[in-house]
C-alpha positions in Angstrom: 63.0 20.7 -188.9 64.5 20.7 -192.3 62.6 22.7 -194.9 64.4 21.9 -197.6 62.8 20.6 -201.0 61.8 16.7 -200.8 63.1 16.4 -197.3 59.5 16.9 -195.6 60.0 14.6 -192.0 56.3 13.7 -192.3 55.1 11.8 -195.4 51.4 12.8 -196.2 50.4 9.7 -197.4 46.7 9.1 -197.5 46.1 7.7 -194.6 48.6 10.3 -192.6 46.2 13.0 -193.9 42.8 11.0 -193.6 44.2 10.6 -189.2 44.8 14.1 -189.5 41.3 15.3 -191.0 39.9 12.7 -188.7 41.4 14.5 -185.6 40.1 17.8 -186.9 36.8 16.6 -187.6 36.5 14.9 -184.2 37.4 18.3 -182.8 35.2 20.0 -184.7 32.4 17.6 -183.4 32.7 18.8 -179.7 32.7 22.3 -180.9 36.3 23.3 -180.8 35.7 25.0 -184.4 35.6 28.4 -183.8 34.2 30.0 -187.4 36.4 27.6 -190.2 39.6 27.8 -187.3 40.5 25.9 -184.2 42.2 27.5 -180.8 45.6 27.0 -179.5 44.6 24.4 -177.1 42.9 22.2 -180.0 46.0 22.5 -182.1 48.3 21.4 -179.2 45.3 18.7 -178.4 45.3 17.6 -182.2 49.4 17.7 -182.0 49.9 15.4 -179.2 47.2 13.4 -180.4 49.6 13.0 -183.7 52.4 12.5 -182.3 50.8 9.3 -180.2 49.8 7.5 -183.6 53.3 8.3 -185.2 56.4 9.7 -183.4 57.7 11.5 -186.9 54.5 14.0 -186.7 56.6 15.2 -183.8 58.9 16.7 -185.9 56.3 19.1 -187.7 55.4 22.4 -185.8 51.6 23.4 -185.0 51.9 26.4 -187.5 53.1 23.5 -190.1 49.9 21.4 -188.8 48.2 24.6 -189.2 49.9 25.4 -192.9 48.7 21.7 -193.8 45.2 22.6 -192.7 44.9 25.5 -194.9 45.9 23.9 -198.0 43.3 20.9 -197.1 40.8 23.9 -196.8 41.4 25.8 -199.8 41.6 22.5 -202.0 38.3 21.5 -200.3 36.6 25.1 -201.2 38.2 25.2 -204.5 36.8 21.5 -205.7 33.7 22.6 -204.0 33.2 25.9 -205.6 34.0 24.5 -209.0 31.0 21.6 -208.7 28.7 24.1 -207.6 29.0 27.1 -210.0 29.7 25.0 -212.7 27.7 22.2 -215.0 29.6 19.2 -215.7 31.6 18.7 -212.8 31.3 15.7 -209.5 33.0 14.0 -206.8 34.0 11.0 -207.5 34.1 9.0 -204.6 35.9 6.1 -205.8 39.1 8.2 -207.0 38.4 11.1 -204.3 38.7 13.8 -206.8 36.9 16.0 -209.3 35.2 14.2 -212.2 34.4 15.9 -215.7 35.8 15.3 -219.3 38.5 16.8 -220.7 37.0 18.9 -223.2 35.1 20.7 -220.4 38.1 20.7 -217.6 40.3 21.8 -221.1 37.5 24.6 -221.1 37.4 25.4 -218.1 41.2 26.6 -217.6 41.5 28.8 -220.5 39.3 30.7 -218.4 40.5 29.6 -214.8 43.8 28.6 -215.2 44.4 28.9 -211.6 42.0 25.8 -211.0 44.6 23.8 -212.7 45.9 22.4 -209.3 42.1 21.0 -209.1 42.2 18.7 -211.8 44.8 16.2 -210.3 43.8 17.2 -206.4 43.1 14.0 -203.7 40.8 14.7 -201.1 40.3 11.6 -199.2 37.7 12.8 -196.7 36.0 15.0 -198.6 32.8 14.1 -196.6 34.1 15.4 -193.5 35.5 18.7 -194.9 31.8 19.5 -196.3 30.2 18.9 -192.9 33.1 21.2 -191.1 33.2 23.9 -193.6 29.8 24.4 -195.2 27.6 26.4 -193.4 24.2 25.0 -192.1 21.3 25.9 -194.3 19.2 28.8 -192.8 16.0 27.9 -191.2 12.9 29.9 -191.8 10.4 29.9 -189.1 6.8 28.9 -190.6 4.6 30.7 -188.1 6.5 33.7 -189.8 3.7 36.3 -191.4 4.9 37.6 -194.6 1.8 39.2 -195.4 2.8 43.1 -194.5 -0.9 44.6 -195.9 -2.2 43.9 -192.4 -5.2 41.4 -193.6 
């Protein structure tokens, strides 16, 4: 594979990325998702299963597919983390990205300039990657008695 600047084999366009998230997500389904990872046979699975649809996702390795999946992740937990630990900010559905205005996103980076790469980030299954990587809420049991005095 060439890894040289601009000369990626497999254009990520959305739809290349929403087959791929779908793939994951249908693994994830049947309980191939092992914590927030998947196991060698699911990768090769989910690799064959790419190549079928489009002979040039041949050309990428699994630890590419895997390299791929990270950066969906930490975009996903980044964009999520920023809606939930701060007012102001939503997903927009319709342009599958953060929305807020710029005064508060201009805000915002003075004191996270890291979280720059958020403002202009595409997640076009956004859906999916909150079902696969949020954890289930806890459940308390009902019949539980708090009352520790005994009465």
């Amino acid at each position: 594979m060439n890894h040289e600047k601009n000369m990626d084999p497999v254009i990520w366009t959305p739809e290349a990325e929403t087959l791929f998230v779908w793939l994951l997500f249908t693994e994830y389904e049947q309980g191939m998702m092992f914590g927030s990872n998947f196991r060698t046979v699911t990768w090769d699975s989910i690799h064959d299963r790419l190549k079928v649809h489009d002979n040039r996702f041949g050309d990428y390795s699994i630890m590419d597919l895997k390299k791929k999946y990270l950066r969906i992740r930490g975009t996903w937990k980044g964009c999520h983390d920023l809606q939930m630990r701060t007012c102001g900010f939503s997903w927009n559905y319709e342009t599958h990205s953060l929305q807020s205005n710029d005064a508060l996103w201009a805000a915002h980076l003075v004191a996270f300039p890291g979280d720059s790469r958020l403002r202009n980030a595409k997640l076009y299954h956004y859906d999916w990657l909150t079902e696969m990587f949020l954890p289930p809420p806890q459940i308390i049991d009902a019949d539980v008695d708090f009352d520790s005095s005994g009465d």
